[in-house]
N, C-alpha and C positions, 0 to 999 in steps of 0.2 A: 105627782099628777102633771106640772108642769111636763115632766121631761118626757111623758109615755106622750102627751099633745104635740109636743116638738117632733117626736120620733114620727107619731101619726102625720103630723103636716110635710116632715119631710117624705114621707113613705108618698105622700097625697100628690107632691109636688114632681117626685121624679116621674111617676105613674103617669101624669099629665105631660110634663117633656116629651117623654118617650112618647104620648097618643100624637103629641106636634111632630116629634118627628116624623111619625107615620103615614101625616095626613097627604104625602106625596110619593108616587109612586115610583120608584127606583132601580134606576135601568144600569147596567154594567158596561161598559165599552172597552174593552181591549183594543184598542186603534192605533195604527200607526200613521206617522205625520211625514217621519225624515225614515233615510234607508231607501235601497234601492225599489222600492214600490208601493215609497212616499204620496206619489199624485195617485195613485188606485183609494190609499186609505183616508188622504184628505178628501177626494168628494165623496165618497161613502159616505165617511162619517159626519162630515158637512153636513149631505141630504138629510140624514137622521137627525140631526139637532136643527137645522133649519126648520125640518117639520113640526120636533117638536117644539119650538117657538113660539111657529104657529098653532101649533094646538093650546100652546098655555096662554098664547094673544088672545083667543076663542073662550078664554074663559078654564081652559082643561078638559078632561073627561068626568062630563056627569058633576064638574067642578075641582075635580081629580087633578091638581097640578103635577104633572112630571119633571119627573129630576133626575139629573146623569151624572157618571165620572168618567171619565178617558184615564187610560193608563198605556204607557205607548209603550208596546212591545217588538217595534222594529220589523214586526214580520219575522219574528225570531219564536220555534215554540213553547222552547223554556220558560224565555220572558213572558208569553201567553199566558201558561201555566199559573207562573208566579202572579201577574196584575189578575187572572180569575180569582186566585186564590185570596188578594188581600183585598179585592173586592168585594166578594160574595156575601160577609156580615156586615156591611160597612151600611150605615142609614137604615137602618133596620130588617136590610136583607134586601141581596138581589132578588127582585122577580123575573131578569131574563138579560138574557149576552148574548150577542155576534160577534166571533172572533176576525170573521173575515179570513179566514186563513182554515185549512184544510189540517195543515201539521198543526195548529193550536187546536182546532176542531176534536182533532184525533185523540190529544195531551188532555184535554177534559173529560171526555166521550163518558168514561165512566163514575166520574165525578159529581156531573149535573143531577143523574136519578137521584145520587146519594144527596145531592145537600138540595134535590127540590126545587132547581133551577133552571126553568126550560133555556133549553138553548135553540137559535136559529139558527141555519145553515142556507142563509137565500142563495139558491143555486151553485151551490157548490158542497163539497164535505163528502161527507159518506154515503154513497146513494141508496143502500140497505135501511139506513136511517128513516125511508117513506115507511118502514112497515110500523107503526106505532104498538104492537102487543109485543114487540122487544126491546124497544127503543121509544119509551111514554115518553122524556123529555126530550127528544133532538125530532128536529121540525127542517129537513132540506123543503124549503119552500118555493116553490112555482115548479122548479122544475131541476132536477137531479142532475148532475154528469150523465148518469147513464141515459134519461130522456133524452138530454142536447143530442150524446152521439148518436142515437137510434133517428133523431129528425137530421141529424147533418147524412145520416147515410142516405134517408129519404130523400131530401133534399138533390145531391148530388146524383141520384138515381130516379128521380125528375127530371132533370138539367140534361139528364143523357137518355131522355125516352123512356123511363121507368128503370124500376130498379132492375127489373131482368137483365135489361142491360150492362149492367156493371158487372156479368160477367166476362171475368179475362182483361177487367183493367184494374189498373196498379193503384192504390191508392197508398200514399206516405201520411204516419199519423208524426209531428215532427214533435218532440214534447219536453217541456218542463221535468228534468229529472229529478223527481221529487214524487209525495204522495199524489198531490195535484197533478200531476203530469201522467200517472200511472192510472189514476180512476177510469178512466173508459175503455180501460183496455177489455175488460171481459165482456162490455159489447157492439164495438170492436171486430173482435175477435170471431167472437158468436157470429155477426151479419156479413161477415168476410168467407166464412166457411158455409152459412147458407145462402149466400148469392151468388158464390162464384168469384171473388174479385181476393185479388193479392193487397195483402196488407204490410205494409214496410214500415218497422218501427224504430226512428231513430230519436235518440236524447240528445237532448242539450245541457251540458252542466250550467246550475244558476250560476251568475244574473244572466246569462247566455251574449256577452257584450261580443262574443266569437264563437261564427259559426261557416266558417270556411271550411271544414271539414265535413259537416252537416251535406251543405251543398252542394261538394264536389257526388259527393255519395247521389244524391238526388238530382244531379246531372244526367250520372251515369245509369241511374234507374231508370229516367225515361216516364216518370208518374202521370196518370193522367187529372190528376190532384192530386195536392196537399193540404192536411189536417193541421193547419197550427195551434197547436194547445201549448200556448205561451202567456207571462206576466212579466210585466216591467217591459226594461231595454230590448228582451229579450224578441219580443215582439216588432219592432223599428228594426232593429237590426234584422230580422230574417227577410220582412220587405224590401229592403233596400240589398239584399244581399240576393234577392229573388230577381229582382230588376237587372243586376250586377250577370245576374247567370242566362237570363232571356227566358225565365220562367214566367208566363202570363199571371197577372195578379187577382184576374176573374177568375182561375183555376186554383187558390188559395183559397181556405174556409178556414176563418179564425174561431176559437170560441170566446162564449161573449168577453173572456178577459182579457181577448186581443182586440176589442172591438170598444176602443174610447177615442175621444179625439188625441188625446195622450201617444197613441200608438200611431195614429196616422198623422197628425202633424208634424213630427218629429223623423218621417220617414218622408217626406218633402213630397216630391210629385211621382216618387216612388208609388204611393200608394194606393194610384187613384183607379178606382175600380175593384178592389181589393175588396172581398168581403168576408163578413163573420158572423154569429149566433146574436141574439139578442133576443131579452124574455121582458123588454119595453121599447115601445113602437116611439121611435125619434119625434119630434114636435112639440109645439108648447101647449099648454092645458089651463084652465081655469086655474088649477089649484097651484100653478108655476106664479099665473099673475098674483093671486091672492099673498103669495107669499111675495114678491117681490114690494107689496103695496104695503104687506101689515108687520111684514118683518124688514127688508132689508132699508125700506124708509124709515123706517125709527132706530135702524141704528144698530141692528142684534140679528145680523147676519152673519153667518160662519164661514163664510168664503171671502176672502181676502179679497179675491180675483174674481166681479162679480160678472165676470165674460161668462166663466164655469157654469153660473146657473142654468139647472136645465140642460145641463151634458149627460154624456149616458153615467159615470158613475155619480153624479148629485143626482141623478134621476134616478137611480136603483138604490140611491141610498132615501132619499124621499120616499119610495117602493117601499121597501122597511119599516118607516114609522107609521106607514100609513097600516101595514099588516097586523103592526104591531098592535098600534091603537085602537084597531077594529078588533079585535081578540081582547084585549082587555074592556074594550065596552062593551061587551057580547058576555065577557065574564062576570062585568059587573049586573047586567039584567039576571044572571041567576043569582049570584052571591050577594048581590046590593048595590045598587047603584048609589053612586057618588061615594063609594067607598074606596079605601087603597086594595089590591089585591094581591094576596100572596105569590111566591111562585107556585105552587099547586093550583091556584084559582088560574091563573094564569095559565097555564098548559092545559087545563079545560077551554080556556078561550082559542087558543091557537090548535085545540083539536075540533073544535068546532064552528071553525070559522065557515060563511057564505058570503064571500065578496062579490056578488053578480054586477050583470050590467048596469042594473036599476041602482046600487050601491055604490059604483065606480061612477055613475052619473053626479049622485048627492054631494060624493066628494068635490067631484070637478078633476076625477081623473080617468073617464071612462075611453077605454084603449090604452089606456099608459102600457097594462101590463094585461095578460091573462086572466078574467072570471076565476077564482081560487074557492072551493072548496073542499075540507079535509074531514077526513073521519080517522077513527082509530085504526083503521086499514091501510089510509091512507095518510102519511104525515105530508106528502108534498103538495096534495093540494090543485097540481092544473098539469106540467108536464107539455107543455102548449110553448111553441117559441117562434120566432120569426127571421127571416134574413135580412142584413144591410149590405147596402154597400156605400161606399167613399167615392163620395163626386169630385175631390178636389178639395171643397171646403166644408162641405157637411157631408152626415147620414141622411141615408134612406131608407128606409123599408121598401125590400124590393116581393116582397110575398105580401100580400094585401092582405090575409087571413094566416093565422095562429096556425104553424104545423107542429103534426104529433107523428112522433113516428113508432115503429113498433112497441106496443106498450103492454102486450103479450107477452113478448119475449124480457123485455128489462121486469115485468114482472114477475115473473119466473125466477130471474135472477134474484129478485129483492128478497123474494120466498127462501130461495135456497143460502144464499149468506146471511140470511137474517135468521136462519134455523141453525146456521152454523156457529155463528155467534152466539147464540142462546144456548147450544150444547155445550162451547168451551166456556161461558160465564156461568152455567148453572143458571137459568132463568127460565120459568114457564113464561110462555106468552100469555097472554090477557089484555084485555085492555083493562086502562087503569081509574078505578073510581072516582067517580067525581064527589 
């Protein structure tokens, strides 16, 4: 009798570990720190634990303390693969990952449905991914590649009297030869053949620290912009190599991951006027002071360098947790509040998100980013971006209001590669039960 009581207390005992383990809610990070596009992944992921800091200074969600791991995969997608893979049971299961990286995005893509793990893709990844009855776990959130290019084309056909305009000029898309460098091209493509204008697409091999070949080509083209869809060095190096040629730096449109002080400080006074995408409006916010006040004064701040604070990627990675956490407390009003949520609960919360005005107020981040709501139609949520440009020492938003650009036609697309997918994976669409 003793030994069946010992057995029951131990049975009693692990059953309770395991509820402690539980009682916090456990997020996966695949991030990179070192490697050629070290400063992209330290303020990212910075933003993201600084916020969540502050959310666990706040008490947590509903009392829900949040809990992370990093595992640094260099920007490498192998290593991606692999820290998803030894993460995903780890603390009683991921409820949710951002790779940050397009080739890791890719290396999971069909992994996540399978083990239950929403994934995010904040502007970036696969932009078919907004359709949710193919894709229930991956969430491109705000706003897609294909969004960005469909407003950069607007944008640019703005800038020259309307889009009609842009027919018979040359636009160069100069890019990341990689997955990430390749994503816009089908619409792109698509807005170049309906408006008239020549599209010139040249690559850059990663990290792109050489690109004198690039520009002699884009010399001799004569563009009347250029599309820089670059990361890292790659970025510094084309403004400074743009200046080097008497290329105008206002006739350059980075996208937003050309577009951190990273990229234009480093490109010296090369860069000043130079502009790119952006899916959060530069300035400080309530929710910037509150963290300065209740996280980086006590000590449990993740930036080193607390210049960083409130730069555009500690600010897109704050974006994040704030998405984040708003999806999980929206999860927990159906599933249970104050409770931990699974990843299933959890991709209900991130398919149901309503971030409005009234909500980005409460936070104390109202303009940071785009009004975001998602349905299972929709995984991205807003598609909404804005321009900066480089004064010398900081950004600016030089569009006062959120541009959208055709979103007719990238949905069209979303439709059609997301039906493609679905036929070569074998998968009916639906949306997925809550």
């Amino acid at each position: 009798m003793t030994y069946v009581k010992t057995i029951a207390a131990a049975v009693l005992l692990a059953t309770a570990g395991g509820a402690f383990a539980n009682t916090e809610q456990f997020i996966a990070l695949p991030s990179y720190r070192v490697g050629p596009y070290a400063s992209g992944g330290s303020g990212f992921y910075g933003g993201i634990i600084d916020y969540f800091n502050l959310v666990n200074a706040n008490g947590g969600i509903n009392g829900v303390k949040l809990s992370w791991e990093e595992c640094e995969t260099e920007y490498n997608a192998a290593r991606g693969v692999e820290c998803y893979e030894r993460m995903k049971t780890k603390n009683g299961g991921a409820t949710l990952v951002e790779p940050l990286s397009t080739g890791i995005a890719y290396g999971i893509l069909d992994r996540v449905a399978t083990d239950k793990v929403p994934m995010t893709t904040l502007g970036y990844g696969r932009s078919d991914a907004a359709n949710g009855k193919v894709f229930p776990y991956v969430f491109p959130l705000i706003t897609s590649y294909w969004n960005q290019a469909a407003a950069m084309i607007k944008y640019l056909g703005d800038k020259s009297g309307g889009v009609d305009k842009l027919k018979g000029k040359k636009i160069v898309h100069l890019y990341h030869d990689s997955a990430f460098g390749k994503e816009p091209l089908p619409v792109l493509e698509a807005l170049a053949k309906q408006h008239g204008f020549e599209l010139i697409k040249i690559p850059v091999a990663p990290p792109g620290s050489e690109q004198q070949s690039q520009w002699l080509q884009i010399r001799q083209a004569k563009p009347d912009y250029v599309i820089l869809w670059g990361w890292g060095v790659m970025n510094s190096v084309a403004i400074k190599t743009a200046q080097r040629n008497g290329f105008p730096r206002d006739k350059m449109l980075g996208v937003w991951w050309a577009g951190s002080e990273d990229d234009t400080v480093a490109a010296g006074d090369a860069a000043k006027g130079y502009t790119s995408m952006t899916f959060n409006t530069p300035g400080n916010y309530p929710v910037i002071d509150e963290l300065k006040k209740k996280v980086y004064a006590a000590g449990k701040g993740n930036l080193s360098d607390q210049a960083r604070i409130g730069s555009v990627y500690h600010m897109r990675g704050m974006t994040a947790g704030i998405l984040w956490t708003e999806a999980i407390r929206h999860a927990q009003e159906k599933f249970g509040k104050g409770k931990p949520m699974t990843g299933e609960q959890v991709r209900w919360g991130l398919e149901n998100m309503n971030i409005d005005d009234a909500r980005q107020k409460a936070l104390g981040a109202f303009g940071m980013f785009p009004p975001v709501k998602t349905s299972c139609d929709d995984h991205e949520g807003s598609g909404a971006v804005k321009v900066q440009q480089w004064d010398g020492a900081k950004w600016t938003a030089i569009t006062p209001n959120w541009i959208v650009g055709d979103k007719a036609l990238t949905r069209k697309l979303v439709e059609e590669s997301s039906a493609k997918y679905a036929e070569e994976k074998k998968i009916t669409p639906a949306c997925a039960k809550s």
